[in-house]
C-alpha positions, 0 to 999 in steps of 0.5 A: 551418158553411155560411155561406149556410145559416145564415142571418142578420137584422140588425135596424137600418139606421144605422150599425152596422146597415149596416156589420155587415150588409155586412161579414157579406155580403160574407165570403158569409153569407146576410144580411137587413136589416130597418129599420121606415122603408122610406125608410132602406133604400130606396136598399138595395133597389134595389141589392140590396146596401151598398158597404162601405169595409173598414179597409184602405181597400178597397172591396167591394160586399156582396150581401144576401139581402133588404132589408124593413120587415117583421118576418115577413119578417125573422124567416121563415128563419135563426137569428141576428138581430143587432138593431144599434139604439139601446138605447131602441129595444130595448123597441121590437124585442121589442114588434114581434119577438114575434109571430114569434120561436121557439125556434130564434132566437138574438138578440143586442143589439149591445151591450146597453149595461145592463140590454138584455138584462133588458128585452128578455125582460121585454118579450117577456113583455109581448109576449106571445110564448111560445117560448124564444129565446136573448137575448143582449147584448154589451159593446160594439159590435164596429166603430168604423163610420159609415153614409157614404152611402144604401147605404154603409157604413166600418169604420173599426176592428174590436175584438180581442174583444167579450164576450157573454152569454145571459140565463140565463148557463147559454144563453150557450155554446149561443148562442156555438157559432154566433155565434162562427163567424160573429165569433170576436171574440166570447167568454163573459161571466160572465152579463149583470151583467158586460156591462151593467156594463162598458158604456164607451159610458156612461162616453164618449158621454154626457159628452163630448157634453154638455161638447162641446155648444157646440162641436158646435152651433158646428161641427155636429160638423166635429171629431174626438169622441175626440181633439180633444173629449177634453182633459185637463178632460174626461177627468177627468170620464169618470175620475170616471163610470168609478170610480162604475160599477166601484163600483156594479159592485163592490157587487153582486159584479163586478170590472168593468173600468176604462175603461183597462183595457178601451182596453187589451183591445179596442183594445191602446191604453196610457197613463198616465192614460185621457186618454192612452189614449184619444189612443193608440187609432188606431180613434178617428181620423178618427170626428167628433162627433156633429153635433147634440144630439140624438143617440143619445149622450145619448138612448140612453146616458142613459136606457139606461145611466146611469140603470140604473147609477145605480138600481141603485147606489141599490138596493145602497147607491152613490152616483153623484153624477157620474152624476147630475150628467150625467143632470141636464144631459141633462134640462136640455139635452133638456127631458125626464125620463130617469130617468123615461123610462129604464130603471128596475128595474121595467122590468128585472125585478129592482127589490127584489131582493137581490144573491143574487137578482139573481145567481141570476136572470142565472144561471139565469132563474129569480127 
């Protein structure tokens, strides 16, 4: 595939927004970068580009195409349009994207987390657009990276493989055929149910800044997230949200991966227990805590991953009183109502559905 041809929109300037952007640019892929805030991307503007720090420690300076605030003008050329923002800011994207998307557009949500990919095309139903692009979500985010700077950007990590699917499943080939050539670490997933239900971010992000709060506030997060804020305490916690989430996964037909087994699969990372594997995984070093409590980690997790796992676990018949438990104390901390501000089925598509429906819905599209 020519690369300069194919032509490529990123959707978001935080973290994974700019680190994705710069390092598609820099391999010579015709990139544009749309955020909603002109502020964030202005300093990108005017240098034309984002200076990426690479794992190796090297750097380079990754030219863009072009650097907007204007959906139309994102969307106007290229085909694949990575939307690399919090997934409570998904609903949001489809709300404003829908005017201008078209059959050709293959949009991947980077990741998911669960339930992303349902409410984006139920969002684009409200939205009122009537063309058929290809939505896709994937599992998780394909870099370990930070926003360092204006215009900076560091990978610290680079996943061995990330899976993805199309809503209906039966797109998700078509969809591969040009994401894979641009990140052959992307492979198919069966249908979406298996990318929103092995969501680790669900299982790592929200908990471990909550039962880290005090120290976060304390030290405005000047300590290592995976490593010094994961002790054996903690990672009991996460062991316990895991094995709701492969139960709740189990009742609506899926083997999910446990959060062990997929350290193993994306990072080659081993130990006895998942407190071991995840001090093993050299792609968490370095990578601090957030610096505040309110971070993505709870208001995108909670709302945009907990809380669907835990609705539709009540739908099929799961308690998930550990899940519970940490929407609970993220209500408390942040003095608002996830399950209410979240994503619920009705905003999924599937509330009342039986298991059957619910598989033949993600296959085919159809209800």
């Amino acid at each position: 595939m020519n690369q300069e041809s194919l032509g490529i929109t990123v959707i978001g300037a935080g973290h994974g927004g700019k680190a994705m952007a710069a390092e598609m640019a820099a391999r010579g892929f015709a990139v544009t970068l749309y955020n909603r805030t002109y502020e964030r991307i202005e300093v990108i503007d005017l240098r034309k580009g984002i200076e990426l720090q690479l794992e190796d420690g090297s750097v380079v300076f990754a030219p863009l195409r072009a650097v907007t605030a204007d959906m139309g003008e994102a969307l106007a050329e290229g085909r694949l349009v990575m939307v690399v923002v919090p997934a409570s800011g998904h609903r949001d994207i489809a709300l404003a994207s829908a005017p201008y998307l078209r059959d050709h557009h293959i949009v991947v949500l980077h990741p998911g987390r669960t339930g992303g990919a349902l409410e984006f095309k139920q969002a684009l139903i409200e939205g009122g657009c009537n063309c058929n692009p290809i939505i896709c979500e994937a599992e998780t985010f394909l870099f370990a990276a930070r926003s360092s700077g204006p215009a900076e950007a560091r990978i610290f990590r680079t996943k061995f493989s990330v899976p993805v699917s199309a809503l209906p499943a039966t797109r998700t080939q078509e969809a591969l055929a040009t994401l894979s050539a641009v990140y052959p670490q992307f492979i198919p997933a069966k249908n979406v149910l298996y990318t929103g239900l092995n969501n680790m971010g669900a299982i790592f992000h929200p908990a471990l800044t909550l039962l880290n709060a005090g120290w976060i506030e304390a030290r405005q997060g000047d300590f290592q997230f995976y490593m010094d804020g994961v002790t054996p305490a903690t990672a009991r916690v996460l062991a316990a949200l895991d094995r709701e989430r492969v139960t709740v996964a189990a009742a609506v037909g899926i083997r999910a991966q446990t959060a062990e087994e997929w350290l193993e699969r994306a990072y080659g990372a081993l130990g006895g227990n998942l407190y071991e594997a995840m001090h093993a995984n050299p792609g968490y070093g370095g990578i601090k805590a957030p610096n505040i409590i309110q971070h993505r980690y709870i208001f995108e997790d909670v709302p945009c991953s907990l809380v669907p796992i835990a609705l539709i676990g009540h739908q099929y018949g799961v308690d998930t009183t550990a899940i519970h438990a940490i929407v609970k104390l993220a209500n408390i901390v942040h003095a608002t109502d996830y399950w209410r501000k979240g994503r619920t089925l009705e905003r999924l598509g599937i509330k009342g559905m039986s298991v059957a429906e619910l598989h033949h819905y993600v296959e085919t599209g159809e209800r």
